[in-house]
Residue, then its C-alpha position, 0 to 999 in steps of 0.5 A: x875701700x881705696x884707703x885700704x887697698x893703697x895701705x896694703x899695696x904700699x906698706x911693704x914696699x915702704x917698709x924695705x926703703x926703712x918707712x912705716x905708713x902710718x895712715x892713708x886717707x883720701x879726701x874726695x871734696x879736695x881729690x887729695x891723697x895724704x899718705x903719712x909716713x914715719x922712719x922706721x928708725x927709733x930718733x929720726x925725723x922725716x924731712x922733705x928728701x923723705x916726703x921727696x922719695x916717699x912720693x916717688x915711690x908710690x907714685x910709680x905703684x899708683x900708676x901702674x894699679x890706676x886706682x884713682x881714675x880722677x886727677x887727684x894731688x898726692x900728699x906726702x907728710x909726717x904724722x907730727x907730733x900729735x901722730x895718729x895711732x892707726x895699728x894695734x902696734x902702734x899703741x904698743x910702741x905709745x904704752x905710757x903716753x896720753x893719748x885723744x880718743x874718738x869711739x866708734x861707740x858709746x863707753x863709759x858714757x862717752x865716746x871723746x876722752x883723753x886717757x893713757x895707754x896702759x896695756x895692751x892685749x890681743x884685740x883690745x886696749x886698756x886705759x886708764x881715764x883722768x880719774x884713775x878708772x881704768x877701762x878695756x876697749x876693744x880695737x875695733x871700737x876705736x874710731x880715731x886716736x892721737x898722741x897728746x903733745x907732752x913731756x913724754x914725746x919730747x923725752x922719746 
């Protein structure tokens, strides 16, 4: 798959100039290429000059590799402040925090919910629903997640 093939071609080398990637998506109606990227620094906020390096930088690694045969834009942005969590460490890092699910399959009897991340384990993550319940879900069951704006983001 493209996506994966950019993320394993990038994440380390954004990971020497101090970036984590966060997601890589392309979007073929629009032939768009959106790689969000976050400072590996704990209180810092990504700027246009990082979007600006970020882009040169991968540009110089897409080039080269010719992955993308079409004309396609590249995007470079920030995961805001609703961030997907893409990795299992990124749920580590967001232990605590409200978070929007999409399931890949039906749990609980759903496969949309809001809950918080309460543990997490090997290959699977435990959270706790609005009623208290706390569920176990594996990692690969879990089609999309996002942080939900609240107090706790702005206390980070």
């Amino acid at each position: 798959m493209l996506e994966e093939k950019i993320y394993k071609l990038t994440k380390e080398r954004l990971n020497r100039i101090g970036y984590e990637l966060v997601r890589v998506k392309y979007f073929d109606k629009t032939q768009t290429l959106q790689i969000m990227i976050d400072s590996g620094l704990e209180n810092t906020k990504i700027g246009i000059e990082d979007c600006a390096k970020v882009s040169q930088e991968i540009s110089v690694i897409l080039d080269i590799e010719d992955l993308i045969s079409k004309k396609y834009n590249l995007e470079i942005s920030s995961p805001g402040l609703d961030r997907p969590l893409t990795q299992i460490t990124d749920f580590k890092k967001h232990k605590g925090h409200k978070i929007k699910l999409l399931l890949k399959e039906m749990t609980n009897e759903t496969k949309k919910c809001k809950a918080t991340i309460i543990d997490v384990k090997y290959e699977s993550i435990v959270f706790e629903l609005h009623n208290s319940q706390k569920i176990e879900i594996p990692f690969d069951n879990i089609e999309a997640a996002n942080l939900l704006v609240d107090d706790k983001i702005f206390k980070k």
